[in-house]
C-alpha positions in Angstrom: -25.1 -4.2 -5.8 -23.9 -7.8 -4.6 -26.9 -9.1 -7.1 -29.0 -11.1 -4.2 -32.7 -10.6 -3.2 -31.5 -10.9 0.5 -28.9 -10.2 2.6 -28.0 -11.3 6.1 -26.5 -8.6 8.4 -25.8 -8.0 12.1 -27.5 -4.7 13.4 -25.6 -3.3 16.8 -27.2 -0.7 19.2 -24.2 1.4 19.9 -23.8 5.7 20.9 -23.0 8.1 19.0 -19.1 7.7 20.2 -19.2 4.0 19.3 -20.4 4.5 15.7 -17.4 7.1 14.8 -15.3 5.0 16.1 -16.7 1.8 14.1 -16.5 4.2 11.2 -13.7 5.2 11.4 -11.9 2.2 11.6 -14.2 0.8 8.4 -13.1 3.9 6.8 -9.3 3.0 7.2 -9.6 -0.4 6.2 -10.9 0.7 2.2 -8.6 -0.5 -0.2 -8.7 3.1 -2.0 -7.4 4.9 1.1 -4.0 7.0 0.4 -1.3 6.7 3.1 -1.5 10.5 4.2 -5.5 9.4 4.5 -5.2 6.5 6.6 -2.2 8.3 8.5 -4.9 10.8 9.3 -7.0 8.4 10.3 -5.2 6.9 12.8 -4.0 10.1 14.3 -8.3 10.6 14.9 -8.4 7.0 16.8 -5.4 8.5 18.8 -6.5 11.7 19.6 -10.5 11.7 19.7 -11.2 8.3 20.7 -7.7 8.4 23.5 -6.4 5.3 21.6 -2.1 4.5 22.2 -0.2 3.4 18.6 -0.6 -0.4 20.0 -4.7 -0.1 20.4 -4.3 1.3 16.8 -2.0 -1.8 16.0 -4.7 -4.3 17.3 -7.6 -2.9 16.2 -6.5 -2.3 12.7 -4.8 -5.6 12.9 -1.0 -3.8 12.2 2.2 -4.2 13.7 3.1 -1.4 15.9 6.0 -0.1 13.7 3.6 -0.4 10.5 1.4 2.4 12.7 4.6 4.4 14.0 6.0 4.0 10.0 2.2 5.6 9.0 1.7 8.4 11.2 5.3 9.3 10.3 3.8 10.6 6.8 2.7 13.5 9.0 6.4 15.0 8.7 5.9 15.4 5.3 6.0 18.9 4.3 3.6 20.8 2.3 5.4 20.7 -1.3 6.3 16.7 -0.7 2.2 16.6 -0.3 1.5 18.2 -3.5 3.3 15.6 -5.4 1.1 12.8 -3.9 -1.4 14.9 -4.7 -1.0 14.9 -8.6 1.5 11.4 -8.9 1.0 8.0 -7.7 3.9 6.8 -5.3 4.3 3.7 -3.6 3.4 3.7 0.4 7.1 2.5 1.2 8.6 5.3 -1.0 6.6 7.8 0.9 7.3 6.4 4.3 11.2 7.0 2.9 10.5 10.6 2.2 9.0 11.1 5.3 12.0 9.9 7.2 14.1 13.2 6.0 14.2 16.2 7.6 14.7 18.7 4.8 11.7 19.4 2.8 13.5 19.7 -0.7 14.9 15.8 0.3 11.3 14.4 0.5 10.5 16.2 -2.8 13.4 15.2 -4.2 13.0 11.2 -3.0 9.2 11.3 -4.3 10.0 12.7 -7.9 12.5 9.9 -7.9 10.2 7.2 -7.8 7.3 8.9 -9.6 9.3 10.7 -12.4 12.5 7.8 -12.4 10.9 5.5 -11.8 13.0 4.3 -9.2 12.8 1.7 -6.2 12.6 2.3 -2.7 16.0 0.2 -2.2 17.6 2.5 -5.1 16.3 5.4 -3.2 17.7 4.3 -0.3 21.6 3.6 -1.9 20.8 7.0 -3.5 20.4 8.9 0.1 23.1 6.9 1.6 25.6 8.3 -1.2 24.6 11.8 -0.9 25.0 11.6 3.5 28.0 10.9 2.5 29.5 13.2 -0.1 30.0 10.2 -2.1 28.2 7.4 -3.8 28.6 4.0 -2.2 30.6 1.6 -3.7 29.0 -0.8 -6.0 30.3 -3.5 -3.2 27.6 -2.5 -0.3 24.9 -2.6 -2.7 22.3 -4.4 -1.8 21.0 -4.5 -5.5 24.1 -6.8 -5.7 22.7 -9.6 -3.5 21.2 -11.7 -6.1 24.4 -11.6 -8.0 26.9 -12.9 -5.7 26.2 -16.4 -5.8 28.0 -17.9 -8.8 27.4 -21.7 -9.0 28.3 -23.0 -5.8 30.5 -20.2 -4.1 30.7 -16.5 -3.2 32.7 -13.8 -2.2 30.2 -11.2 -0.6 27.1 -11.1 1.5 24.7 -8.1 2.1 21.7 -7.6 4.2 19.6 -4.6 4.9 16.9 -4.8 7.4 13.2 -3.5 5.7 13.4 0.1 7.2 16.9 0.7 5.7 18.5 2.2 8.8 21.7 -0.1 8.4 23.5 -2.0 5.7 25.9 -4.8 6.5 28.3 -6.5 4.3 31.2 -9.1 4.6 33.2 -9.3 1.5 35.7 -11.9 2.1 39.5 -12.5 0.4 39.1 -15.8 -0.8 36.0 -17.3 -2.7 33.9 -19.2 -0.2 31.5 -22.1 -0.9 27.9 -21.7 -1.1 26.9 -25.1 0.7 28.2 -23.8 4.0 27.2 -20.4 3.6 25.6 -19.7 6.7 28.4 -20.8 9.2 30.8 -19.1 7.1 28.9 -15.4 7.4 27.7 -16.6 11.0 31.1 -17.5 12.0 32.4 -14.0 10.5 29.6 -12.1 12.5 31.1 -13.7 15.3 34.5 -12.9 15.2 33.4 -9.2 14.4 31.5 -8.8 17.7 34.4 -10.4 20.0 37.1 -8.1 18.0 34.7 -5.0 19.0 34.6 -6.1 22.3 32.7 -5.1 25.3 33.9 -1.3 25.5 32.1 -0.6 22.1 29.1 -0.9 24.2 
């Protein structure tokens, strides 16, 4: 297959338990392997091999919350696994899904992406909107963010961490110039922690 006459390998003694394990972890490391695959995957290292999420993490070579974010896919109910099953969905927009509780909300976040065609930050303003009865306001965006720098100034500044469990956003009255941008949002920050005081805590 690799088109040579020869080819140099490394050939280990190892039991029984030590070749699962090595293939196992071979197995997991295919670039063809699904998310609810490897998720299963790692959830064998765990259980039959007595492995914790960080021995997964350093043997896989994955940050712990990349393994916690995986195994999460287990939550995702039988009709939200069907749809993987016949559509092609991007890892992070099924992590999303798997964040909901309610069944019909994973089904609903995976046809969005695979039958919208949307993104997992759209998804993510979408759910936002309907926790709250209402859609946000075109302000909190964060699809905004590359629009808010006109020239040299700007009004507004959003950031969303990469698992979307918060959204913060300073809009401020008065148009504010773009050289000193990050004392003027770190300054606000600032003032918005010592207004909340140490009770809020």
């Amino acid at each position: 297959m690799a088109g040579l006459e020869k080819l140099s390998c490394i050939i280990k003694a190892v039991d029984l338990k030590r070749t699962l394990l090595l293939q196992l972890i071979t197995n997991l490391q295919r670039e063809d392997m699904t998310p609810l695959e490897e998720s299963a995957g790692i959830r064998s290292l765990i259980e039959r091999f007595d492995y914790s999420q960080a021995d997964v993490g350093r043997v896989l070579n994955k940050s712990p919350s990349y393994i916690s974010q995986i195994l999460g896919l287990e939550r995702l109910s039988q009709p939200a696994r069907e749809i993987l099953q016949t559509s092609e969905v991007a890892k992070e927009v099924q992590i999303q899904a798997s964040k909901e509780r309610d069944p019909e909300k994973q089904s609903e976040i995976l046809l969005k992406a695979c039958g919208e065609g949307k993104t997992v930050r759209q998804i993510r303003i979408d759910t936002k909107g309907s926790k709250g009865g209402k859609k946000p306001h075109p302000d909190t965006s964060t699809e905004e963010r590359p629009d808010e720098i006109e020239g040299k100034s700007f009004r507004k500044w959003t950031w969303s961490p990469e698992d979307g469990n918060f959204l913060i956003t300073i809009q401020f009255s008065k148009v504010q110039r773009e050289g000193g941008k990050t004392q003027v949002i770190k300054g606000a920050l600032e003032e918005t922690l010592r207004s909340l005081g140490d009770t809020m805590f």
